[in-house]
VOLODREN-953076 format. One record per residue (C-alpha): x, y negated, z; residue in three letters. Coordinates in Angstrom, 3 decimals. Each point is the difference from the previous one (the first is absolute). Example, Ala and Ser with C-alpha at 12.3 -4.5 7.8 and 13.67 -1.06 7.14 Angstrom:
<recs>
X:12.300&Y:4.500&Z:7.800&rest:Ala
X:1.370&Y:-3.440&Z:-0.660&rest:Ser
</recs>
This chain:
<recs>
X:13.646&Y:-87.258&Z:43.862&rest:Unk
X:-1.800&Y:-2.100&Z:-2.660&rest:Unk
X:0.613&Y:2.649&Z:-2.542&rest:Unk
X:-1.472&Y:2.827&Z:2.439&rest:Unk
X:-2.996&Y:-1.487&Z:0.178&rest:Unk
X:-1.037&Y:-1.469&Z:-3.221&rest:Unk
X:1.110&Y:3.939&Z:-1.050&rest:Unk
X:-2.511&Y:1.081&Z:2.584&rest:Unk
X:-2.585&Y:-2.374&Z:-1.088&rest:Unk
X:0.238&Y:1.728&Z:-3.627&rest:Unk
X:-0.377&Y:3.251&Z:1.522&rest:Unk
X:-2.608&Y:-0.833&Z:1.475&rest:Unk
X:-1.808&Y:-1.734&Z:-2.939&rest:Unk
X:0.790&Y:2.723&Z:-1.532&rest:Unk
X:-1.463&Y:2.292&Z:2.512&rest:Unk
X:-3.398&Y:-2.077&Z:-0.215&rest:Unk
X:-0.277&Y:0.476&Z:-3.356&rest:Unk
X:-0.040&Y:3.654&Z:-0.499&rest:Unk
X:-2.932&Y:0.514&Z:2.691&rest:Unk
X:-1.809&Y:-3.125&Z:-1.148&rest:Unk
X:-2.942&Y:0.864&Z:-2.214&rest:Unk
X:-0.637&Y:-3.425&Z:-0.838&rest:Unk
X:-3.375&Y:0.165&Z:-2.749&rest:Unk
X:1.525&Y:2.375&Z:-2.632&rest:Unk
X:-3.383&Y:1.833&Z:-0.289&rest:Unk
X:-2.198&Y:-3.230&Z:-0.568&rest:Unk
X:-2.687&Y:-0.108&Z:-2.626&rest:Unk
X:-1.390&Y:-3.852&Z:-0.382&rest:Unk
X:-3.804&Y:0.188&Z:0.692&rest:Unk
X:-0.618&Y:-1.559&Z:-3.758&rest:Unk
X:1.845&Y:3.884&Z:-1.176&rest:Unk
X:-3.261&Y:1.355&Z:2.110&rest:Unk
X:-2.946&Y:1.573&Z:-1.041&rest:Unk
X:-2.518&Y:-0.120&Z:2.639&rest:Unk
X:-2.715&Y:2.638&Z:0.045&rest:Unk
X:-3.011&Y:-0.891&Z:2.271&rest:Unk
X:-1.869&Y:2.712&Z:-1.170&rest:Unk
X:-0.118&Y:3.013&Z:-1.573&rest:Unk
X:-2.995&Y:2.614&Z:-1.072&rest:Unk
X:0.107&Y:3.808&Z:-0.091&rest:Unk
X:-2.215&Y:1.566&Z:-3.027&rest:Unk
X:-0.700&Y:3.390&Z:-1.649&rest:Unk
X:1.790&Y:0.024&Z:-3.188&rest:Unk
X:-1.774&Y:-1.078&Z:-2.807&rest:Unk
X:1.876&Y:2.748&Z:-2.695&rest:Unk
X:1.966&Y:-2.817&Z:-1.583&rest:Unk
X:1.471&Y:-3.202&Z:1.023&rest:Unk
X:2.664&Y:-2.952&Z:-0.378&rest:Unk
X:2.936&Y:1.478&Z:1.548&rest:Unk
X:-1.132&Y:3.253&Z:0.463&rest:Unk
X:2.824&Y:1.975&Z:1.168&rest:Unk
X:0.828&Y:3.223&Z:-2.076&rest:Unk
X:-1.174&Y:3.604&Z:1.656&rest:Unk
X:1.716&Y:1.318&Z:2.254&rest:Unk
X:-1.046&Y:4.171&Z:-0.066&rest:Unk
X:-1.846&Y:1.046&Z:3.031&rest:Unk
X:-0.446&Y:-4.123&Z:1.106&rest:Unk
X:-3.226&Y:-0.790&Z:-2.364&rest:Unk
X:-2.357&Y:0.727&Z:2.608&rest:Unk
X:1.692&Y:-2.771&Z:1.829&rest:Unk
X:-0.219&Y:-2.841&Z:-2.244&rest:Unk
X:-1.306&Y:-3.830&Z:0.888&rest:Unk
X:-1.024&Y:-2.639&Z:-1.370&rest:Unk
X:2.341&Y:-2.641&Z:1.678&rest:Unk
X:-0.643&Y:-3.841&Z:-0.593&rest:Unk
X:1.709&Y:-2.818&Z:1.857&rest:Unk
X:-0.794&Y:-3.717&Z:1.110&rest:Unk
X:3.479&Y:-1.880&Z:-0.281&rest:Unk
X:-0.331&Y:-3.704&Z:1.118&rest:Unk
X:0.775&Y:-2.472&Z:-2.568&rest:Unk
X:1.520&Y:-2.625&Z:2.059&rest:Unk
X:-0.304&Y:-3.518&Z:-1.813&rest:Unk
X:-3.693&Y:1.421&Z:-0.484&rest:Unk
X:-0.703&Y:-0.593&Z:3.796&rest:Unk
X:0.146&Y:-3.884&Z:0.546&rest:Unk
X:-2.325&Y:-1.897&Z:-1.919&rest:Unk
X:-2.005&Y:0.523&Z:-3.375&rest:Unk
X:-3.342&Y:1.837&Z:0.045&rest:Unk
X:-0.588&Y:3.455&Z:2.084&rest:Unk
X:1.510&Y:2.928&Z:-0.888&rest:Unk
X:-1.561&Y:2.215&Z:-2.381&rest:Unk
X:1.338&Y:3.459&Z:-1.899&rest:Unk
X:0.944&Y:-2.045&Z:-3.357&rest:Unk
X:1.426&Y:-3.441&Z:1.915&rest:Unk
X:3.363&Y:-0.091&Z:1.964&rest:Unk
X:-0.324&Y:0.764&Z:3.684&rest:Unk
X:0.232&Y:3.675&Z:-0.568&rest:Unk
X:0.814&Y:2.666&Z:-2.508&rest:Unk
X:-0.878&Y:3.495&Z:0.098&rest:Unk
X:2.274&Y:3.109&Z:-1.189&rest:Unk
X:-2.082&Y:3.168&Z:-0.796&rest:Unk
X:1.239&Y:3.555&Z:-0.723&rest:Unk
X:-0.001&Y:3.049&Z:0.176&rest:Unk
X:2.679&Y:2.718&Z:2.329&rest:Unk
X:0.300&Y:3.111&Z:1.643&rest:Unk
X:1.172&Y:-1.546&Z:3.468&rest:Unk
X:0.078&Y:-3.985&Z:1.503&rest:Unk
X:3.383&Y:0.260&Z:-0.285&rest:Unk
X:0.434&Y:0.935&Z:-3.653&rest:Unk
X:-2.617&Y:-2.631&Z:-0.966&rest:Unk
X:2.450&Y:-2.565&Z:2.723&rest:Unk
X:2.679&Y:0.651&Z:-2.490&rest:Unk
X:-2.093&Y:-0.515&Z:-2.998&rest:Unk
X:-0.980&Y:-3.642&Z:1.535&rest:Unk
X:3.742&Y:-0.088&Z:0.465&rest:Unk
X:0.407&Y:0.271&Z:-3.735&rest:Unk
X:-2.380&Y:-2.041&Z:-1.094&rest:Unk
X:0.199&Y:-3.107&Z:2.381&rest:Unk
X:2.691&Y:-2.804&Z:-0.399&rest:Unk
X:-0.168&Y:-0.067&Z:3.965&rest:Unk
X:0.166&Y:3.261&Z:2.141&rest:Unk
X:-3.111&Y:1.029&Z:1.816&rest:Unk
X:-0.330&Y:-1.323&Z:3.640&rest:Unk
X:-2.306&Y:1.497&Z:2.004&rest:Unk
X:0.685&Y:-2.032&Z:3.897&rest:Unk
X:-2.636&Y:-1.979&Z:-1.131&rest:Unk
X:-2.759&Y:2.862&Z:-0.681&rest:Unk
X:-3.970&Y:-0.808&Z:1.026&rest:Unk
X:-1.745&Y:2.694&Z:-1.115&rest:Unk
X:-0.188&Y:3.825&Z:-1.373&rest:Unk
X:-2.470&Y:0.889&Z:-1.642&rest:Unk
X:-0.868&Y:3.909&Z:-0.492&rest:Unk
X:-2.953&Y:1.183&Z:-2.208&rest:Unk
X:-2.742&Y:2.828&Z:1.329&rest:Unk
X:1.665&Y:2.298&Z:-2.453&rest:Unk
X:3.595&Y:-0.639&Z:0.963&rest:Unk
X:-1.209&Y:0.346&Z:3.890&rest:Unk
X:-1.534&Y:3.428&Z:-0.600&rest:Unk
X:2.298&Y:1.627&Z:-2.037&rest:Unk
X:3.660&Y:1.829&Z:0.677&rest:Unk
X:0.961&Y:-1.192&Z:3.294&rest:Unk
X:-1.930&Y:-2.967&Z:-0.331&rest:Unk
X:1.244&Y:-3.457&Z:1.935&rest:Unk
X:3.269&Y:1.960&Z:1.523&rest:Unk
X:1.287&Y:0.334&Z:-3.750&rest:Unk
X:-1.496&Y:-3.404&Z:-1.160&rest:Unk
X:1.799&Y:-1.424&Z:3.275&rest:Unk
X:3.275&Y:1.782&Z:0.021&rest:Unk
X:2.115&Y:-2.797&Z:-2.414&rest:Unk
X:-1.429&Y:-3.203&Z:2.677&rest:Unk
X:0.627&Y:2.583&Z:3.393&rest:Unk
X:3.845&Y:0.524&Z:-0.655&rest:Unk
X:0.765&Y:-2.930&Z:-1.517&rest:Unk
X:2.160&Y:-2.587&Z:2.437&rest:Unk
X:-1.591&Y:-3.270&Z:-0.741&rest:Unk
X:-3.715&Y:0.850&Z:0.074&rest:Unk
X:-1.877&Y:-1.489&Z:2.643&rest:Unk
X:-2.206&Y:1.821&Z:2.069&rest:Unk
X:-2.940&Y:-2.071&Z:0.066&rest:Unk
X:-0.871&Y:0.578&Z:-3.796&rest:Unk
X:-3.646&Y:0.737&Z:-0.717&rest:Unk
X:-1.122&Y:3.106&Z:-1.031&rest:Unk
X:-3.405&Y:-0.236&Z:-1.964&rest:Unk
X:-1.910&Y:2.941&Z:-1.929&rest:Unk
X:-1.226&Y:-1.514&Z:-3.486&rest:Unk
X:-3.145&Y:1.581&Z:-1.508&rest:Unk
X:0.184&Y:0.211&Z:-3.961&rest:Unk
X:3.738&Y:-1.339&Z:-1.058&rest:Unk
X:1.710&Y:-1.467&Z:2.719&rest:Unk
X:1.504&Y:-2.349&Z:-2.854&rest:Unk
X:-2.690&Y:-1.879&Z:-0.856&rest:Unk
X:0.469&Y:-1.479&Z:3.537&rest:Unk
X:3.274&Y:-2.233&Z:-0.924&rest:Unk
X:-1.809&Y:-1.559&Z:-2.912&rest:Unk
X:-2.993&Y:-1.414&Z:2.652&rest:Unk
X:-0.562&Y:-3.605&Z:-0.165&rest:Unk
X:-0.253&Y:-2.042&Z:3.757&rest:Unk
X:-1.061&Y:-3.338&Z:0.708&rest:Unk
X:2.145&Y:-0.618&Z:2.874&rest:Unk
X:3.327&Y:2.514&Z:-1.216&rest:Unk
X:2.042&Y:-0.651&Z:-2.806&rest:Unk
X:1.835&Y:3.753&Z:0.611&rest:Unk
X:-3.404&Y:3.120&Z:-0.334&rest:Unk
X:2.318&Y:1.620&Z:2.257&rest:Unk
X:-0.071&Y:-3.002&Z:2.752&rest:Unk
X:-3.851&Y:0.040&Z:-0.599&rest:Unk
X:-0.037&Y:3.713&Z:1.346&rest:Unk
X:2.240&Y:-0.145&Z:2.617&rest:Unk
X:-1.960&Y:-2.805&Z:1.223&rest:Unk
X:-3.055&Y:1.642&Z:-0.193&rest:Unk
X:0.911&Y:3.423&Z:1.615&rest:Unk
X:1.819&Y:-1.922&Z:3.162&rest:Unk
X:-3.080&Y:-1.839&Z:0.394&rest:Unk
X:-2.270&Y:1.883&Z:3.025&rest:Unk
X:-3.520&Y:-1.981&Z:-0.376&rest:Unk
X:-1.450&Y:3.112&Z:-1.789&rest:Unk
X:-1.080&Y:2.932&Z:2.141&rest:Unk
X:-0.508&Y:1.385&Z:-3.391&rest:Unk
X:3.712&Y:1.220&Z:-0.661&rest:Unk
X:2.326&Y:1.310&Z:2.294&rest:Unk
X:3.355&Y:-2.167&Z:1.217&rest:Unk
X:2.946&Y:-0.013&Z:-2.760&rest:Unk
X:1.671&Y:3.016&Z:-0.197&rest:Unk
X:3.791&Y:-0.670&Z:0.227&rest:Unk
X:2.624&Y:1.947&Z:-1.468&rest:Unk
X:1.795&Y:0.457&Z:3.448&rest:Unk
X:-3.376&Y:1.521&Z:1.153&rest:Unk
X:-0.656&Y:2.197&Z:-2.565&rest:Unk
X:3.536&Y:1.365&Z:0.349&rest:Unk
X:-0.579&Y:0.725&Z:3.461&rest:Unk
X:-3.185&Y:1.988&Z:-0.873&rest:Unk
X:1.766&Y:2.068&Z:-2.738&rest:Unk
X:2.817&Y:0.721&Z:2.707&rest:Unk
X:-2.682&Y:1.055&Z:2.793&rest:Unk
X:-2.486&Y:1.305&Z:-3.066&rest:Unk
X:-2.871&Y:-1.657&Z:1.712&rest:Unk
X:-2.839&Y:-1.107&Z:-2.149&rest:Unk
X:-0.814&Y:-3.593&Z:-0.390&rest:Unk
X:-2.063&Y:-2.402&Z:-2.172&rest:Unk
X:1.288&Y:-2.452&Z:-2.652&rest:Unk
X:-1.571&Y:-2.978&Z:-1.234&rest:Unk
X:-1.749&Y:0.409&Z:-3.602&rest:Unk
X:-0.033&Y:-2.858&Z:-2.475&rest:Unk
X:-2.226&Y:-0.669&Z:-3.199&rest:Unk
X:0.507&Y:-1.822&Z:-3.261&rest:Unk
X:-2.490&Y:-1.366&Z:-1.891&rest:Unk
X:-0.146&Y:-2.836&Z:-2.502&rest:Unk
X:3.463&Y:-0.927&Z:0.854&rest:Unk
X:-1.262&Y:-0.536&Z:4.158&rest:Unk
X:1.070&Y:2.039&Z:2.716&rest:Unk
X:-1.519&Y:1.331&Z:2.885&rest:Unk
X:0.879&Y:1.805&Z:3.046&rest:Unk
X:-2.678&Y:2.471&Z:1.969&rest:Unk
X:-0.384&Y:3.264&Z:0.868&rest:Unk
X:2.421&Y:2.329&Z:0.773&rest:Unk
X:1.991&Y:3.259&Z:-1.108&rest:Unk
X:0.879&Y:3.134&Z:2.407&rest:Unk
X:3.083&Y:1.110&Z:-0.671&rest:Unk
X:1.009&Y:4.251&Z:0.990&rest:Unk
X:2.768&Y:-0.496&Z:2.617&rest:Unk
X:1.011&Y:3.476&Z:-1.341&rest:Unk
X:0.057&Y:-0.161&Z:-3.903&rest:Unk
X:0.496&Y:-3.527&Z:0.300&rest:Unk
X:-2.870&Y:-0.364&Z:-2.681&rest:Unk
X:-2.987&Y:-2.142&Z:-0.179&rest:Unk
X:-3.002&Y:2.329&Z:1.256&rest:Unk
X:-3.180&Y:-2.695&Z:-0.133&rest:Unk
X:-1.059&Y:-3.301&Z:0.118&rest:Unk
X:-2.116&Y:-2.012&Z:2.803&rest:Unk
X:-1.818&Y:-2.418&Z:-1.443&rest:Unk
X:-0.888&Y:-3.147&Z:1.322&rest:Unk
X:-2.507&Y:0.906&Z:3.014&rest:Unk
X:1.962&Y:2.909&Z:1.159&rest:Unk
X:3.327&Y:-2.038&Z:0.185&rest:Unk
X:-2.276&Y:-2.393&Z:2.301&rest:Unk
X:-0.934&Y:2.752&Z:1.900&rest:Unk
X:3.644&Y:1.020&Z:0.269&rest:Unk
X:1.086&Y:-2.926&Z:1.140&rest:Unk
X:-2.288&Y:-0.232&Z:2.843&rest:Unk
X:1.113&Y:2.946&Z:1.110&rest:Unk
X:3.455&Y:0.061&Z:-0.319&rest:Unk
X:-0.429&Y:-3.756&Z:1.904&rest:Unk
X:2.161&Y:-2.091&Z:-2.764&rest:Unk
X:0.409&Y:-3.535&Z:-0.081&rest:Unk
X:-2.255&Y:-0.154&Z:-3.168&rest:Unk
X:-2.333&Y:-3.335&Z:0.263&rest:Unk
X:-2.806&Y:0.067&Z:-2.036&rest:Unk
X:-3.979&Y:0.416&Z:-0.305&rest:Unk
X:-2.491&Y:1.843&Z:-0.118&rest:Unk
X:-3.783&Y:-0.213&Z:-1.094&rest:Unk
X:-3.290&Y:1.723&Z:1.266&rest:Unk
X:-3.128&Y:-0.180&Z:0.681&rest:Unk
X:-1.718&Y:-0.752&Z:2.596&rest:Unk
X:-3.605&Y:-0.327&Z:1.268&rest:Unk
X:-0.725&Y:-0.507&Z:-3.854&rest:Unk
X:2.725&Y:-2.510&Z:-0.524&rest:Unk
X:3.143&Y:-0.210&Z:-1.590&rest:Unk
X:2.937&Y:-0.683&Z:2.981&rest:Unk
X:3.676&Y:-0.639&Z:-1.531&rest:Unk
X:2.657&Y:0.535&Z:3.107&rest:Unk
X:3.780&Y:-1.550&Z:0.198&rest:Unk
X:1.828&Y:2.663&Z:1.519&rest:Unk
X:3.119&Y:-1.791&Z:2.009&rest:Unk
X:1.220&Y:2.899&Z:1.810&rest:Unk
X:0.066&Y:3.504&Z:0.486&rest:Unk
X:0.789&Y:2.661&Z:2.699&rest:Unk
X:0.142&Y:3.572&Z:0.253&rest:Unk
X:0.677&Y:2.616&Z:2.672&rest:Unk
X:0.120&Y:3.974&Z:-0.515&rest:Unk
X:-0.201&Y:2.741&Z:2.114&rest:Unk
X:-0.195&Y:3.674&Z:-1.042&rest:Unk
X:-1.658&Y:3.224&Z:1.673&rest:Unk
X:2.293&Y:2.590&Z:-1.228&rest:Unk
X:-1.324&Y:3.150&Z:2.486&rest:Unk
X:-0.658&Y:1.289&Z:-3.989&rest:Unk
X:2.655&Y:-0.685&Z:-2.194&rest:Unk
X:-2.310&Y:1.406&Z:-2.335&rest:Unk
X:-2.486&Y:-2.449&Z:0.464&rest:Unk
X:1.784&Y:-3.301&Z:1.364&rest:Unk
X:-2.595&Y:-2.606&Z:1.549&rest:Unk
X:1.506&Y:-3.593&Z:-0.915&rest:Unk
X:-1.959&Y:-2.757&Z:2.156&rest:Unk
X:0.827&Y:-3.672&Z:-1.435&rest:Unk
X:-0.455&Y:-3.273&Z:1.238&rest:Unk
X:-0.352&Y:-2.686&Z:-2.386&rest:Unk
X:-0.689&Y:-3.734&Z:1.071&rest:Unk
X:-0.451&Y:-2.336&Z:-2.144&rest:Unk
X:-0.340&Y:-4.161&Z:0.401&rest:Unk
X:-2.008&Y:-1.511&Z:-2.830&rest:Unk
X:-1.386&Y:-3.211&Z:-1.124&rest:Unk
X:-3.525&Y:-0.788&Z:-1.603&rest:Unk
X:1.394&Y:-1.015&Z:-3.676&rest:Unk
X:-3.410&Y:-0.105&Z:-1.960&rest:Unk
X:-3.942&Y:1.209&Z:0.708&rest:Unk
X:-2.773&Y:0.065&Z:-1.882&rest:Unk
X:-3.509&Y:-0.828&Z:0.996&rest:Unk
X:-1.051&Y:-1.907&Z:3.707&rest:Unk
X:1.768&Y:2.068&Z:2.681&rest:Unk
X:0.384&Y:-2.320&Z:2.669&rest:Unk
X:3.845&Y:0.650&Z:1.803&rest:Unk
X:-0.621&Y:-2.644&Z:2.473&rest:Unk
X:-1.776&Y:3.378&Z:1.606&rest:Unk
X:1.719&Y:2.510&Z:1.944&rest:Unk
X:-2.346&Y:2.705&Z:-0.932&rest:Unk
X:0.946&Y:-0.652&Z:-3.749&rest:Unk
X:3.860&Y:0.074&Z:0.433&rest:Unk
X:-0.610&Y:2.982&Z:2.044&rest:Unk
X:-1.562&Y:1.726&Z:-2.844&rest:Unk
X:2.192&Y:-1.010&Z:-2.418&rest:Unk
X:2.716&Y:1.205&Z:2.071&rest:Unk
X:-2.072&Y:3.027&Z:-0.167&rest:Unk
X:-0.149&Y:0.287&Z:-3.632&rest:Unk
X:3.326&Y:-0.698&Z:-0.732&rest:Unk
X:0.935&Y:2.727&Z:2.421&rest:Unk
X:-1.583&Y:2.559&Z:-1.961&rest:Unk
X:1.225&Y:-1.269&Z:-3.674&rest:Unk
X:3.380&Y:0.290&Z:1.223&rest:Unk
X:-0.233&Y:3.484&Z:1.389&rest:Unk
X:-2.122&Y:1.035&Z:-2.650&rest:Unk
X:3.174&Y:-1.086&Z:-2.500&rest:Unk
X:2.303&Y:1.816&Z:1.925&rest:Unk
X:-2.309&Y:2.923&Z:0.180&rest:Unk
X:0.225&Y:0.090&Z:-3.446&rest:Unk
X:3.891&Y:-0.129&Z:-0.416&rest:Unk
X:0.533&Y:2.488&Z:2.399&rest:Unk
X:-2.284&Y:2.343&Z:-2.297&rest:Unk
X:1.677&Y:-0.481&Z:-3.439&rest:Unk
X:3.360&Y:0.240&Z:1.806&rest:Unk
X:-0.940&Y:3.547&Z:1.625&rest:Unk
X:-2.410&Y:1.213&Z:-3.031&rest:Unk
X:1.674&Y:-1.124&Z:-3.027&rest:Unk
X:3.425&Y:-1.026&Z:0.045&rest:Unk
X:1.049&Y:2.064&Z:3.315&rest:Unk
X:2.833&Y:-1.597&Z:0.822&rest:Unk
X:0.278&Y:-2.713&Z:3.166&rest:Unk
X:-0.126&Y:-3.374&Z:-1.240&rest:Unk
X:-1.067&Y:-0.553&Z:3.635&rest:Unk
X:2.482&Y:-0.063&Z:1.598&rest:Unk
X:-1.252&Y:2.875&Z:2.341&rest:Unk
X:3.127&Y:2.263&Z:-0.192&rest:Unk
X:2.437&Y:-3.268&Z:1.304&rest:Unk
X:-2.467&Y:0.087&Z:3.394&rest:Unk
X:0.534&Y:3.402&Z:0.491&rest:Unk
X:3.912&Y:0.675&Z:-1.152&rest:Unk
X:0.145&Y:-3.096&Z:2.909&rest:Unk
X:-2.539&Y:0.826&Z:2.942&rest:Unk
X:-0.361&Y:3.501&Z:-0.747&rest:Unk
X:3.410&Y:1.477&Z:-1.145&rest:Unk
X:-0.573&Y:3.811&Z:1.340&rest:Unk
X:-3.053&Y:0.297&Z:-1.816&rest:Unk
X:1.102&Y:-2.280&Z:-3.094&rest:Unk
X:2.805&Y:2.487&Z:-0.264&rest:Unk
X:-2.710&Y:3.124&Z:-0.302&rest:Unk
X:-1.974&Y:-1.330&Z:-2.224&rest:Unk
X:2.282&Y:-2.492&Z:-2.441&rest:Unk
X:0.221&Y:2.688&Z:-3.184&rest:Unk
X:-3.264&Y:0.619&Z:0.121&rest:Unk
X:-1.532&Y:-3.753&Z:0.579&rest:Unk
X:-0.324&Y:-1.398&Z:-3.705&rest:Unk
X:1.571&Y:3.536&Z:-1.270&rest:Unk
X:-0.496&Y:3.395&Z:0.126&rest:Unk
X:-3.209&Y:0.464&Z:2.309&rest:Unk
X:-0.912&Y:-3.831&Z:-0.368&rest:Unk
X:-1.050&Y:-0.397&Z:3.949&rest:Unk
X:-0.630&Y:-3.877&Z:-1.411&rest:Unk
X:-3.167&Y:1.051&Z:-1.268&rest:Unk
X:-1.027&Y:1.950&Z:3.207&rest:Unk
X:0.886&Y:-2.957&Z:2.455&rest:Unk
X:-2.785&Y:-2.502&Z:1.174&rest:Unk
X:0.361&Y:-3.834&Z:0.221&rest:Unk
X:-2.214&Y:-1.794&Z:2.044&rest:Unk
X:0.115&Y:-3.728&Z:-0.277&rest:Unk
X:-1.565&Y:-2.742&Z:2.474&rest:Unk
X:-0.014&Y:-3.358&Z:-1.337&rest:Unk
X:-0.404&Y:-3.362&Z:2.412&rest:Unk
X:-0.835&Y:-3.342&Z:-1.869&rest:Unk
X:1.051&Y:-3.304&Z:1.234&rest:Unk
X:-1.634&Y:-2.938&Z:-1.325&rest:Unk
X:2.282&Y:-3.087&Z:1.042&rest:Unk
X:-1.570&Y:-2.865&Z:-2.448&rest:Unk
X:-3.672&Y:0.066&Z:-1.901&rest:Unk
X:1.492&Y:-3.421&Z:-1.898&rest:Unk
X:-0.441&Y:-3.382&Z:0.429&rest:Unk
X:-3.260&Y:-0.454&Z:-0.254&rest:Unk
X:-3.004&Y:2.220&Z:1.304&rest:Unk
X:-1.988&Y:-0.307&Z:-3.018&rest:Unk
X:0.392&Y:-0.736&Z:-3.613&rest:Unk
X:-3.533&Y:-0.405&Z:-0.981&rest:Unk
X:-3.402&Y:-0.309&Z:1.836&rest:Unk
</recs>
């Protein structure tokens, strides 16, 4: 009996260790090479690592450079800068992401990693040409360990010059950027376009706005925004800093920010803490949609110029007033380069009516920001309501 079951027990360990897995495919996170970032460029003709041509594939050449994480470089020691030790950057040239991934494959003593990726950053000229962000995305879409919530950014000039950007508070330029795209207390860019978004908007081909940053003098700076075609999946204009406000208002995001104006002669600097917006659509015409939008806004009184005295109703009231008719006048004037100039709906116009409207949406859809471009034919009629909650602490700052 004794035999029987230390024979059974055998069989059994046996058993457990054909179905075990145990950690046979383990790589030790110091055999890592972390990439937090990565930018997208035109090719330049010539390169490090340039990949050799491939006939019929030069038209679809980048410029590929990523940030890899130097990991003793991140505790201690001074900030990180392109020639210390909390980063490195590996630039070439390839005809795909995943020929220039098995370049960095070759050239790295530690594999690239990319679970830990920030940021992508695409150039103007990368966004507008071939099939724009759905070919620059394809490599980060199907791969298995790329998270969804990775920004998306549109660089203007070369989207490289971006990793080399010196921060006083980062020691990664890629942690700088994601920082400053996920932070909403700017009406004066859009909210960070995720990858998992974008996807979705390729999938539906919806247009949509991404977030555009500029280098200069190794800074960076997020504003303004870039429409891209839901169709071509290319970059078809730019909003720039006033017209994303506008946007924003209307499409009722959680963007905080301010805005400036004048009124009765002075110069009146608002804190805008919250904004709402409700749409409703007169589609009798499908030719000639009638979009009425709500937009309330609360506000504070950040700075004025001049003696206006806010311990008076009459003055809040009519700066209420005036800050009523900057903010529609700003989304007056989005609404106009979006129907006049880059005719496609950065609006979000089409997602009201494919939702509240479906019969009609389903007339009308190829020939909305295609074909007979009924954008440009529509009308939208926005009424803005101001809330003052605080004029500051005090009532006056000088007599």
């Amino acid at each position: 009996m004794a035999k029987r079951c230390r024979l059974l027990a055998l069989v059994g360990a046996m058993a457990m260790a054909c179905v075990m897995t145990g950690c046979w495919d383990r790589v030790e996170i110091n055999n890592r090479g972390f990439v937090t970032g990565i930018s997208i460029d035109a090719p330049t003709g010539s390169g490090e690592g340039e990949a050799a041509s491939v006939s019929g594939l030069t038209a679809s050449f980048y410029r590929i450079c990523y940030q890899i994480v130097v990991p003793g470089g991140q505790s201690g020691g001074s900030e990180g800068s392109a020639g210390g030790t909390s980063f490195s950057n590996l630039c070439g040239e390839a005809v795909s992401l995943a020929a220039f991934h098995q370049f960095a494959t070759d050239k790295l003593s530690r594999s690239p990693f990319y679970d830990h990726l920030k940021v992508i950053l695409i150039s103007h000229r990368v966004a507008r040409e071939g099939d724009g962000l759905a070919d620059a995305l394809d490599f980060f879409l199907r791969g298995s360990g790329i998270r969804r919530s990775i920004k998306i950014l549109i660089a203007k000039g070369n989207a490289a010059e971006a990793l080399n950007a010196e921060s006083p508070n980062e020691r990664l330029p890629t942690s700088d950027i994601e920082s400053i795209a996920s932070n909403r207390n700017s009406l004066e860019k859009p909210p960070a376009s995720r990858i998992g978004y974008i996807h979705e908007r390729l999938m539906n081909e919806t247009s949509y706005v991404v977030q555009v940053l500029e280098t200069a003098h190794k800074s960076v700076q997020v504003s303004g925004s870039a429409v891209i075609d839901g169709k071509t999946n290319r970059e078809a204009g730019t909003l720039d800093e006033r017209q994303t406000a506008g946007r924003n208002f209307l499409y009722g995001s959680k963007m905080r920010g301010s805005i400036t104006f004048k009124c009765q002669g002075e110069r009146v600097s608002l804190s805008v803490y919250e904004t709402k917006s409700s749409m409703r659509a007169d589609v009798r015409d499908p030719a000639h949609i009638v979009f009425g939008v709500n937009v309330r806004s609360v506000v504070t009184v950040r700075e004025i110029t001049g003696s206006l005295d806010l311990s008076k109703p009459a003055v809040i009231k009519k700066i209420q007033a005036c800050a009523e008719s900057e903010i529609e006048s700003t989304i007056e004037d989005a609404v106009s380069v979006v129907q006049r100039d880059i005719r496609k709906d950065a609006l979000g116009l089409d997602e009201y009516l494919q939702q509240r409207h479906y019969r009609t949406w389903k007339k009308i859809a190829n020939d909305w920001d295609h074909g007979k471009y009924l954008l440009s034919g529509c009308i939208v009629k926005p009424r803005v309501s101001v809330n003052v909650r605080q004029a500051g602490i005090v009532d006056k700052s000088e007599r």
